[in-house]
VODREN-947429 format. One record per residue (C-alpha): residue in one letter; x, y, z. Coordinates in steps of 0.02 Angstrom, whole numbers. Example, Ala and Ser with C-alpha at 12.3 -4.5 7.8 and 13.67 -1.06 7.14 Angstrom:
NODE aa     c1     c2     c3
NODE  a    615   -225    390
NODE  s    684    -53    357
% end
This chain:
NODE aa     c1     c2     c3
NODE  x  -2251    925  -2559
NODE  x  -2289   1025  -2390
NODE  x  -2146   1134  -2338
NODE  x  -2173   1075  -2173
NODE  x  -2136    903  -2218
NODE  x  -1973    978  -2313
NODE  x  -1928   1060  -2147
NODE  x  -1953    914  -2095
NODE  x  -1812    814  -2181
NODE  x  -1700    912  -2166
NODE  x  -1684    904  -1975
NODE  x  -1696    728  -2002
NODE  x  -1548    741  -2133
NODE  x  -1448    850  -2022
NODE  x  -1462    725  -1871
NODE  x  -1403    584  -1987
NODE  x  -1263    677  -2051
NODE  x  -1200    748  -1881
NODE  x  -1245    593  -1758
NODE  x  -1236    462  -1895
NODE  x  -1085    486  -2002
NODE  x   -986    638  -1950
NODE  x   -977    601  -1754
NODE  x   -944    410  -1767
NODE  x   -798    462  -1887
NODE  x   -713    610  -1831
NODE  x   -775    623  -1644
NODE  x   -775    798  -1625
NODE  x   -924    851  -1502
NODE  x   -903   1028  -1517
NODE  x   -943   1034  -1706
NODE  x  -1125    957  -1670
NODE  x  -1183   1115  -1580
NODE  x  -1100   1223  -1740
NODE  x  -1167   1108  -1889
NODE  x  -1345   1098  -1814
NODE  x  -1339   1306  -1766
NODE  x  -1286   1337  -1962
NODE  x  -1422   1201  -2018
NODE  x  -1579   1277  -1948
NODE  x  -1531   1452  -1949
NODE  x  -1503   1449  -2148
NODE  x  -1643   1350  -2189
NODE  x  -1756   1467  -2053
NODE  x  -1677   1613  -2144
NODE  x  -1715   1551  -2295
NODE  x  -1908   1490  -2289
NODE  x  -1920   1677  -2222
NODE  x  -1872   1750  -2379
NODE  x  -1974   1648  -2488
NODE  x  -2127   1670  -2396
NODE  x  -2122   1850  -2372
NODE  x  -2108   1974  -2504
NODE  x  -1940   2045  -2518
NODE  x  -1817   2125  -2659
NODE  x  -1676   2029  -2726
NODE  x  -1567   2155  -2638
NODE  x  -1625   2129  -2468
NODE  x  -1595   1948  -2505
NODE  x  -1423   1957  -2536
NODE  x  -1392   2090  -2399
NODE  x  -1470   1976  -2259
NODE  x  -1357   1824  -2320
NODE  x  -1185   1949  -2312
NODE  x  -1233   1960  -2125
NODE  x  -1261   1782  -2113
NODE  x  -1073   1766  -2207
NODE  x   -980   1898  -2072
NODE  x   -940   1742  -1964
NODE  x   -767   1666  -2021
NODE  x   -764   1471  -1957
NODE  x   -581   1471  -1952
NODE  x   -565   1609  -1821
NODE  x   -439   1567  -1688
NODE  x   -529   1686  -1548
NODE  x   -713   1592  -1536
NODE  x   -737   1402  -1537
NODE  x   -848   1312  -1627
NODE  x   -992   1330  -1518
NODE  x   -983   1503  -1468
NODE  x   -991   1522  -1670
NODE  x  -1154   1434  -1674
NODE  x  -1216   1534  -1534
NODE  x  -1161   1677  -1625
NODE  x  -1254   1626  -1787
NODE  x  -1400   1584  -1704
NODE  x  -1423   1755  -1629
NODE  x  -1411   1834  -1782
NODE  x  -1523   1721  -1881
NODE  x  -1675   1739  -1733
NODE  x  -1635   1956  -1744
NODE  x  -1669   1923  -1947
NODE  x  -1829   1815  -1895
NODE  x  -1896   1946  -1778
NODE  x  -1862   2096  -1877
NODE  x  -1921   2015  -2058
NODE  x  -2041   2116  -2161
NODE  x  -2203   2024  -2209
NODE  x  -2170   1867  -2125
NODE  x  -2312   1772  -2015
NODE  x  -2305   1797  -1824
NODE  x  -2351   1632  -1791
NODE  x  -2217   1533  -1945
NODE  x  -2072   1653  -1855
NODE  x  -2124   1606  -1683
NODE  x  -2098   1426  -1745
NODE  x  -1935   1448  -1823
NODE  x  -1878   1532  -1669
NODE  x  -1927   1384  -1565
NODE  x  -1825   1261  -1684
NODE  x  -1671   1351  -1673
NODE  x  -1680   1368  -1494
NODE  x  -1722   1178  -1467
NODE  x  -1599   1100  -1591
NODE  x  -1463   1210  -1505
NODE  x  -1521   1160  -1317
NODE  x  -1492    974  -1375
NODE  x  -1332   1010  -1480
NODE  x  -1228   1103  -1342
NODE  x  -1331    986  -1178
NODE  x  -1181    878  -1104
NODE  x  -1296    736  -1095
NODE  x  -1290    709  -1253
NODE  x  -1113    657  -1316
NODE  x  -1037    754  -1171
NODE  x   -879    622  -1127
NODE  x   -801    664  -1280
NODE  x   -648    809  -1290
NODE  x   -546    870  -1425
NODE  x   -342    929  -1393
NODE  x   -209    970  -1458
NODE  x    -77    900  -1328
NODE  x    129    918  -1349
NODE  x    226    746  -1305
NODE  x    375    758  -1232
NODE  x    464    617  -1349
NODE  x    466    602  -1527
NODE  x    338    493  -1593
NODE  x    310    455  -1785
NODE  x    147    318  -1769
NODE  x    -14    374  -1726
NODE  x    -49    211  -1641
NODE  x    122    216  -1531
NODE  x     51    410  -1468
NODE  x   -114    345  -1455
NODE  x    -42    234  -1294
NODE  x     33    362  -1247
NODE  x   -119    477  -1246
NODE  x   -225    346  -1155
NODE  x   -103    334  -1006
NODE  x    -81    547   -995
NODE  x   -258    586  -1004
NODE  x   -337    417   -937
NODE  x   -469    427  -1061
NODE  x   -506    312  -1208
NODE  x   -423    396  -1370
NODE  x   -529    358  -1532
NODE  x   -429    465  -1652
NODE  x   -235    546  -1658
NODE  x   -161    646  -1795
NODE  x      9    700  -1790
NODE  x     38    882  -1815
NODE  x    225    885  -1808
NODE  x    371    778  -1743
NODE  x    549    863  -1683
NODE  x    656    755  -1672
NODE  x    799    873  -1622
NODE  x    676    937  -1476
NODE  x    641    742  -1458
NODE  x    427    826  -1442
NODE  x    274    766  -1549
NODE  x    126    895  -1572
NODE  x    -45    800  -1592
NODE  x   -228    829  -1593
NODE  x   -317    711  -1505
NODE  x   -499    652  -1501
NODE  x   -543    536  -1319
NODE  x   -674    500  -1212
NODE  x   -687    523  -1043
NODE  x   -695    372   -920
NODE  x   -865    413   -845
NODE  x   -811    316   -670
NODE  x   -657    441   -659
NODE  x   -651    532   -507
NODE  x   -670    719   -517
NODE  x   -528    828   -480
NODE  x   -556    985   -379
NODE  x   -423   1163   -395
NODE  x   -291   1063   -277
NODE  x   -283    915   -365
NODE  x   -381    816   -244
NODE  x   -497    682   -299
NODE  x   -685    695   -271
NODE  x   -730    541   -214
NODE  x   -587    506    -98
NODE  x   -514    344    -83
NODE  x   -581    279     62
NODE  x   -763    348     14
NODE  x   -719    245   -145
NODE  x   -668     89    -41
NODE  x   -810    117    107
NODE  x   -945    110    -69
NODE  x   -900    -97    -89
NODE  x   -947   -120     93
NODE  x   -757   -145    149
NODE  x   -748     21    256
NODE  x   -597    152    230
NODE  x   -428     86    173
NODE  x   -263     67    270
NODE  x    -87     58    232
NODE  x    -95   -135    316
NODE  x   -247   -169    179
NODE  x   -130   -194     28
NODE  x    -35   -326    146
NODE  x   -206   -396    190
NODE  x   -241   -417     27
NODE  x    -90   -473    -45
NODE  x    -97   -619     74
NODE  x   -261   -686     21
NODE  x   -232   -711   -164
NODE  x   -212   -862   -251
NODE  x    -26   -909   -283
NODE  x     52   -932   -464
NODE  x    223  -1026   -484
NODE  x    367   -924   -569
NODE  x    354  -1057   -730
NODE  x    165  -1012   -744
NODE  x    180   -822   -719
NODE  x    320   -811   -878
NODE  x    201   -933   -970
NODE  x     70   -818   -968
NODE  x    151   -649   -967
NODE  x    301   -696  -1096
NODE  x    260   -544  -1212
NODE  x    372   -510  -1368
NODE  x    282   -322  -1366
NODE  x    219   -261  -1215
NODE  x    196    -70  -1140
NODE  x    265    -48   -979
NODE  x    167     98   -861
NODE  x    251    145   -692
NODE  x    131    229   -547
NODE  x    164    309   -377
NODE  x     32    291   -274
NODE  x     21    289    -97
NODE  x    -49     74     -7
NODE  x   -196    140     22
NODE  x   -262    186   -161
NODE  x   -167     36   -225
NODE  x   -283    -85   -100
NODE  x   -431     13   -154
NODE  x   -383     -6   -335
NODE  x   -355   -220   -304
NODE  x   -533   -212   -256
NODE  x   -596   -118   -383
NODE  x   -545   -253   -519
NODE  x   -673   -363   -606
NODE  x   -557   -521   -557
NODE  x   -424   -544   -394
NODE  x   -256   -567   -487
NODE  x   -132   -690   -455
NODE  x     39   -675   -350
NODE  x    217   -765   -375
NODE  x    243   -872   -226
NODE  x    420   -961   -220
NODE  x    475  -1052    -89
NODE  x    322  -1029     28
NODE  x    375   -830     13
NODE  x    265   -684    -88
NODE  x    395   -531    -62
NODE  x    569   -531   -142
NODE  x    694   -411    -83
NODE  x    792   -340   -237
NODE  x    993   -251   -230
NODE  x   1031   -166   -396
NODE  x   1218    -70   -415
NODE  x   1213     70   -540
NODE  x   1377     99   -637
NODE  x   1396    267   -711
NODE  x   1549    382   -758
NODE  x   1618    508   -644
NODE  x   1514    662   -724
NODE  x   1391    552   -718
NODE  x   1341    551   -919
NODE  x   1211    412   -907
NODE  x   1123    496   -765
NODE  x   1121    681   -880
NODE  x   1083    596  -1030
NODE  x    910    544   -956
NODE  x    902    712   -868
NODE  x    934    821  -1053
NODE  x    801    679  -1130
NODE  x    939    632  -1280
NODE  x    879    512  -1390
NODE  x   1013    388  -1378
NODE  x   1059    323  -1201
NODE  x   1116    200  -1083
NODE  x   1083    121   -924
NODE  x   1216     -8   -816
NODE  x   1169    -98   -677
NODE  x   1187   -267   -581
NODE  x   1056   -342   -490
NODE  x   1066   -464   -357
NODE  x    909   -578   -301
NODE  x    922   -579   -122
NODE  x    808   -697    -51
NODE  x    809   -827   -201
NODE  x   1003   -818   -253
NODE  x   1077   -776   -405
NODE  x   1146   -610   -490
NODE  x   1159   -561   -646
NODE  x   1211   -395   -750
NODE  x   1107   -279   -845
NODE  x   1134   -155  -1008
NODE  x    957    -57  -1058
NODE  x    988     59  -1216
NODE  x    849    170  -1281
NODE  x    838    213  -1472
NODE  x    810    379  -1591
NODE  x    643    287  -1601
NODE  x    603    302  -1406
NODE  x    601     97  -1386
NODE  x    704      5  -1231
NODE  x    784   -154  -1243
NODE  x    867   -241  -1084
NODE  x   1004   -367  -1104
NODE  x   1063   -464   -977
NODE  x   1189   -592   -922
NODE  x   1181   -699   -777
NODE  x   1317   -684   -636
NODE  x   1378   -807   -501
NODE  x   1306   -684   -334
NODE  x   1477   -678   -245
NODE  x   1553   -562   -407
NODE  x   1410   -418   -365
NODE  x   1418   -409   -178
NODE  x   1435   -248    -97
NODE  x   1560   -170   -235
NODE  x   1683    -15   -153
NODE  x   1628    145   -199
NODE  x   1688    175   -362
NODE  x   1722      5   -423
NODE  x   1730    -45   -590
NODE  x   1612   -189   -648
NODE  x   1672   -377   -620
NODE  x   1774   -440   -750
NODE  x   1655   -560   -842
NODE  x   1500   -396   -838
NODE  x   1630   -293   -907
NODE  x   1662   -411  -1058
NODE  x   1462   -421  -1088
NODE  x   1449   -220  -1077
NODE  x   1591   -191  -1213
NODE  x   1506   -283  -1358
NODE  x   1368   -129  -1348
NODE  x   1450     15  -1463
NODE  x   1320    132  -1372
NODE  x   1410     94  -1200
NODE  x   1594     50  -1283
NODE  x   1681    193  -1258
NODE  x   1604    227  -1070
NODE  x   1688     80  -1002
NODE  x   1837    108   -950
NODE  x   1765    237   -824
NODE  x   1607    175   -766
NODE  x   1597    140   -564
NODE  x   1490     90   -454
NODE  x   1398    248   -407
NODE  x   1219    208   -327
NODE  x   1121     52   -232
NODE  x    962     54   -242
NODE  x    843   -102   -111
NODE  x    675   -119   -131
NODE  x    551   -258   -107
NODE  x    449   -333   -261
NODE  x    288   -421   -248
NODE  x    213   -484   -445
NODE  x     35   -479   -485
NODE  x    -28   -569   -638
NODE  x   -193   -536   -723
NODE  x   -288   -603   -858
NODE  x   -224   -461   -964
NODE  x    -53   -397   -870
NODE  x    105   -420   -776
NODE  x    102   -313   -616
NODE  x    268   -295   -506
NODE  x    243   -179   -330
NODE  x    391   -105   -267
NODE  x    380    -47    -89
NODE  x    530      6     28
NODE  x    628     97   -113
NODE  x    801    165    -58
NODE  x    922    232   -155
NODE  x   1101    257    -80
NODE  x   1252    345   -150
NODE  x   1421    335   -132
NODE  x   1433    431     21
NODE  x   1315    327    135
NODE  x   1166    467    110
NODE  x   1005    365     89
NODE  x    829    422     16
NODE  x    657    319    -15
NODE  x    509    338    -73
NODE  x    445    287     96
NODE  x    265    307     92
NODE  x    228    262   -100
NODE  x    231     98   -204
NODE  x    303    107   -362
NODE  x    175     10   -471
NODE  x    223    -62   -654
NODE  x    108   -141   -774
NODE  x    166   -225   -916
NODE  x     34   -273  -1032
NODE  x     -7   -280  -1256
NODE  x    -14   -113  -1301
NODE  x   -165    -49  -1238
NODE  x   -205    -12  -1068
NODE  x   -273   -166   -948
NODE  x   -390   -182   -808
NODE  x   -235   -148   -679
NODE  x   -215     25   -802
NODE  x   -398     81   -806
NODE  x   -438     67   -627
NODE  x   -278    163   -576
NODE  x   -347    304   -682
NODE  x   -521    270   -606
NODE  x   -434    336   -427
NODE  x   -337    466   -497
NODE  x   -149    389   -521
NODE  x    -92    423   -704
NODE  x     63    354   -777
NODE  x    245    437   -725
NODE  x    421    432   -801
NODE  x    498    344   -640
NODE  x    685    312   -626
NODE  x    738    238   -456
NODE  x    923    287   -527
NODE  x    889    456   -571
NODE  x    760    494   -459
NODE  x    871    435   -307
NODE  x   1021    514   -369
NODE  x    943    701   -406
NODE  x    868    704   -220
NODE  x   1057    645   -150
NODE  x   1125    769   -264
NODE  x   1001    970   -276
NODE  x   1159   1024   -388
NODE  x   1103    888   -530
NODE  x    973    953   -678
NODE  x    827    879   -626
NODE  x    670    961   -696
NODE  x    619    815   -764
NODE  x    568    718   -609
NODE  x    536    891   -493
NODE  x    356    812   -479
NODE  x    423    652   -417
NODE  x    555    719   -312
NODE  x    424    847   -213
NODE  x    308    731   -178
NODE  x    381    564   -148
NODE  x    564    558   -109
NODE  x    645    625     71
NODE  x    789    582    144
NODE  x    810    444    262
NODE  x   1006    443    324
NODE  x   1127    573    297
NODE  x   1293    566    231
NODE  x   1419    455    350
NODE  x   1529    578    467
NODE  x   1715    603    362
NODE  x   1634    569    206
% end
């Protein structure tokens, strides 16, 4: 058999074991460039030696240089190793004894072109490779693999879990993704390159406004309240909060393959929303969020302005990191306007004391923030979509902050991200832990640990009425 046709194979064999089983299985792009370097240099290397006439000696001193590079060094990655082998396998070419001008020419050129398509980011060049620290504690690879998706807005084919604290409630993980190839790039500041409205002028609408999400909103097709919880009743769902400004959420509407639906009752498509937050007097419900404990609790009522109706609320979080909300319906007149301070009405507080978690908080929680807001719903073929707009938090005091210029978009949808999800990513908006409670609260109160939501807080919330005089 030619050696030529040997050669041969075995670039063929390499390709199928890098493109065809390894790739598709492990999805680690910057191992190609280092398995094809290693590949062509050895087996250059090699037909060298037994075509030219060398000592046994020789032969084993030329493959100790080839062995100096340790693969598990933490200060080169895997393709600056493969550069580094290749360099010394073409010095070993060019300085062999005996060998054929014209056979090391060719080797050279192999090396050089296997290694120009290896490390080319045409080919393969979406795919990345992290290790990323959570900031929860996570024990299923498919639970952090949402939660990958929505951080990096990418498509995660692989998680492992390195470690899980859950004292330091974190989750270490290396990660394997693809980049969304219609992602906007991101320059130094942050910015997005292309900007929204170059994004929105591209489907022939011209640039966005902040009146386009209202134009918008007002042209979909209604859905009644009945059909909206018959299609979006999910027993599991994921729930993703953005902030993004009306502008970037009307360019991402029309950037969906389908117009989604909105709730219409009553000839109206906006609902106006009044939720009381109870809390105790150092405020342990608000600093268990801010400290991230693992067990918490969250007491509100909510009132339902424009359609009637009340009703109160108890959301407790798990070791595990999973939320459940109970609730009990309320006649309206028991949760209007409650005095600073006040405890909850008699029949909420009855509801709240069958929850151990919450038990022995009772006696002093009061009323301690209002938020209003208005809600429009969305419904797609694959999510539920609420937009809250107008958000105002108020304390005790009178002092008032919003987020006044930035919708506070939720998706609730089956575990993995949605068509609502991917084309938020597509204009830069990534998911955010969004409290109106906390959030509200830390901006009325700067004495109040709130590192948590210091990206929120900068650039979202400002203050829009001071404390009352004599308060």
């Amino acid at each position: 058999m030619s050696v030529f046709l040997l050669i041969a194979a075995d670039l063929v064999a390499i390709c199928v074991l890098v493109f065809g089983l390894y790739f598709p299985r492990h999805r680690r792009r910057d191992m190609i460039v280092a398995f094809l370097a290693i590949n062509v240099g050895v087996m250059g290397v090699t037909y060298a030696m037994a075509t030219a006439d060398v000592s046994l000696g020789f032969g084993l001193g030329i493959f100790a240089v080839l062995s100096i590079i340790r693969l598990r060094s933490t200060e080169m990655g895997h393709e600056e190793i493969a550069y580094y082998f290749t360099s010394i396998a073409l010095g070993l070419l060019g300085g062999f004894p005996g060998i054929h001008a014209g056979v090391g020419l060719a080797l050279m050129g192999v090396m050089l072109v296997m290694m120009t398509l290896g490390d080319s980011p045409r080919i393969l060049g979406r795919y990345r490779t992290q290790q990323i620290m959570l900031d929860r504690a996570i024990t299923s690879e498919v639970e952090a693999a949402h939660e990958l998706e929505d951080l990096l807005g990418a498509r995660v084919h692989r998680v492992r879990l390195i470690k899980t604290d859950l004292v330091q409630q974190t989750t270490l993980c290396d990660v394997r993704y693809a980049m969304d190839p219609a992602a906007p790039r991101r320059t130094a500041s942050g910015a997005s390159v292309p900007s929204v409205e170059q994004a929105a002028g591209a489907g022939g609408s011209g640039p966005m406004t902040a009146a386009a999400w209202e134009d918008i909103a007002s042209g979909l097709e209604p859905v009644s309240l009945t059909a909206l919880d018959a299609a979006a009743s999910l027993q599991r769902r994921v729930d993703r909060k953005y902030l993004v400004t009306p502008e970037v959420w009307a360019a991402v509407l029309r950037d969906l393959p389908e117009s989604p639906r909105i709730l219409e009752m009553d000839g109206l498509r906006r609902f106006r929303y009044s939720s009381v937050y109870y809390d105790t007097p150092d405020l342990a419900a608000y600093r268990a969020a801010a400290h991230r404990r693992p067990r918490r609790f969250k007491v509100r009522t909510r009132r339902y302005v424009d359609t009637g109706g009340a009703a109160v609320e108890v959301k407790l979080r798990s070791r595990t990191g999973d939320t459940v909300k109970h609730r009990l319906w309320l006649p309206e007149d028991e949760v209007l306007d409650p005095a600073p301070r006040a405890a909850l009405p008699a029949r909420a507080r009855q509801f709240v004391s069958a929850f151990p978690d919450v038990s022995d908080a009772l006696p002093t929680l009061g009323a301690t923030l209002t938020t209003t807001y208005d809600r429009t719903t969305l419904l797609t073929a694959d999510a539920r979509v609420t937009v809250d707009s107008h958000v105002t938090g108020m304390d005790q005091y009178g002092a008032a902050v919003g987020f006044t210029r930035t919708l506070i978009v939720e998706t609730k949808s089956p575990s993995r991200a949605g068509d609502v999800d991917r084309a938020l990513w597509r204009h830069g908006a990534r998911p955010q832990k969004v409290s109106k409670y906390c959030t509200s609260l830390a901006a009325l109160e700067p004495t109040l640990p709130s590192n948590r939501w210091s990206r929120t807080l900068r650039g979202h919330v400002s203050l829009v009425q001071p404390a009352l005089a004599g308060a």
